[in-house]
Structure formats: C-alpha cells, structure tokens
N, C-alpha and C positions, 0 to 999 in steps of 0.2 A: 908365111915366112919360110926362107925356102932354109934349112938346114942339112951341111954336110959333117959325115964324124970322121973324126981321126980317120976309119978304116975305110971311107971312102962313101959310106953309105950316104942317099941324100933324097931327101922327104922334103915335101910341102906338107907343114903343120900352122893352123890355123891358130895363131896363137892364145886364144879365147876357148880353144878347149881346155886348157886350164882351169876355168870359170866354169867348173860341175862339178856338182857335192857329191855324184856318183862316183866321182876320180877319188875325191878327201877321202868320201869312204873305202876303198879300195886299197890307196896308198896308206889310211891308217890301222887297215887289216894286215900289210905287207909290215910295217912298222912294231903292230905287234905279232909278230910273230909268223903270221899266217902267209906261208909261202905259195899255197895256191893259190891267193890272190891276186899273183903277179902277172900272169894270163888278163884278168882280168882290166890292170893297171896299161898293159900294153897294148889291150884293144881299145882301150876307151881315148887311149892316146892316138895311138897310127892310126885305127880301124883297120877293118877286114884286109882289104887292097894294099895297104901299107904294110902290115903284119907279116903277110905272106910273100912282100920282098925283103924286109929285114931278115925275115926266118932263109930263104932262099939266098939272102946274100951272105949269113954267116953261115951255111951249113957246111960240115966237114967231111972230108974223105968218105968217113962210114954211113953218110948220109945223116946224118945228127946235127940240132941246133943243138951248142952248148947254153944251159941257161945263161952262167955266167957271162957267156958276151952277148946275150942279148939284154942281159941287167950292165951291162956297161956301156950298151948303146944306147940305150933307152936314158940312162945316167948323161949320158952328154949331150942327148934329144933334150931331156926337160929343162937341163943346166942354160943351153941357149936359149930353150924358152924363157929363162928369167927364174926359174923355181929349179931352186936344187933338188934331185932326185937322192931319197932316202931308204938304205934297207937295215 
C-alpha cells in the first residue's frame, strides 16, 4: 500500500506487517512507558531502507532527526494502515 503523509513523505508498506507480535510487543513497550522502544516499533514498521529515508527526509538544519516528527509520521504511517498509532 503505497502511503504519503501530510509532509510529503511516501512509503510502500505492506499492509500485513501489521500482523507481528513482535510489533504488539514493541508498541506495548512504547505504550508503557518505554521510550526506547520506539526505534524498534519504527523498524519493524518501515525496515531498514525505509527508516533511513524517513530519518533523511525529516532531518533538520543541525543535521538531527527530531524524535517527535518521526512519532508523528510514523502516527499517520500506521493510522492509514488501519491501526491507530499509540504513545
């Protein structure tokens, strides 16, 4: 499924990556609490290849991804998958 976000970002995600307990587990680490999970939650999502154009396409002046707009891209990633993104 090909998905573009508000900022213009735009991925091909397999919708059926959804369907991994290794994701539940990940997003229910992020959910309680555990913010270094969220790495985790957005490779299992994009993978490698994909990651490193999100990170490349949000990155700022000082050379920085901010987390936050990558939890809000990733937030409008999963939303059109059909699964609302939770933190």
């Amino acid at each position: 499924m090909e998905i573009t976000t508000k900022s213009g970002f735009t991925c091909e995600i397999d919708p059926e990556t959804l369907n991994n307990m290794e994701l539940v587990d990940a997003l229910a680490e992020v959910q309680n609490g555990n913010k270094l999970a969220y790495p985790t939650v957005c490779l299992l999502i994009l993978g490698r290849e994909t990651r490193a154009r999100l990170y490349d396409h949000l990155r700022n002046e000082a050379g920085r991804v901010p987390p936050e707009d990558v939890d809000r891209e990733l937030t409008e990633i999963m939303s059109a998958l059909g699964t609302p993104a939770k933190n």
